[in-house]
N, C-alpha and C positions, 0 to 999 in steps of 0.2 A: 459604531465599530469602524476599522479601518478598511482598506480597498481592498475587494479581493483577489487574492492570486489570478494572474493570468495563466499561466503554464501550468502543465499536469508538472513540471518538476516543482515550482513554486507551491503548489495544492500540496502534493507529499510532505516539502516540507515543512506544514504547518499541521500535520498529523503527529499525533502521540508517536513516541521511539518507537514502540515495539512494532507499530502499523507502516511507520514512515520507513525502516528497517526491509520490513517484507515487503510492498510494495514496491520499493524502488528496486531491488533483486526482480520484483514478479515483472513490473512495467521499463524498468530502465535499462535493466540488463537482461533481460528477456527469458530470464527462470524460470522452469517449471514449478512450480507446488512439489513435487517431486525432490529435484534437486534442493530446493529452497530447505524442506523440514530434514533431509540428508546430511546437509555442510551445514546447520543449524543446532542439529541433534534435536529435535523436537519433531512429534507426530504429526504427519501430511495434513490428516483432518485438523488438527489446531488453524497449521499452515492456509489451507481451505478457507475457515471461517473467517479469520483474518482478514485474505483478499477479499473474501465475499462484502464484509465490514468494513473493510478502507474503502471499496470502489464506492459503495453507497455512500459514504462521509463524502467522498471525491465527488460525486455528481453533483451532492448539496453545495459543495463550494465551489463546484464551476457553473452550479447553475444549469446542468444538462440532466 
């Protein structure tokens, strides 16, 4: 494989749309779950599992 991301922006975006999407709203622009599943139209808990499921991918690929 190739090298991995150095940066939480580069780790985002090498995540699936729909993860790299909410993520970058959760962690880049500093969005709640709240407003996130709001301006989305979709339910908070979706929203929730989501981050829950990106942050774990995100650790494997930074290795934290």
């Amino acid at each position: 494989m190739g090298k991995q991301p150095q940066t939480l922006a580069q780790a985002i975006a090498s995540l699936p749309e729909e993860e790299r999407i909410i993520l970058t709203m959760h962690y880049l622009k500093s969005m709640s779950a709240t407003d996130i599943a709001s301006l989305l139209g979709v339910p908070e808990r979706s929203v929730e599992a989501i981050i829950r499921q990106g942050k774990t991918r995100l650790s494997a690929i930074l290795g934290i």
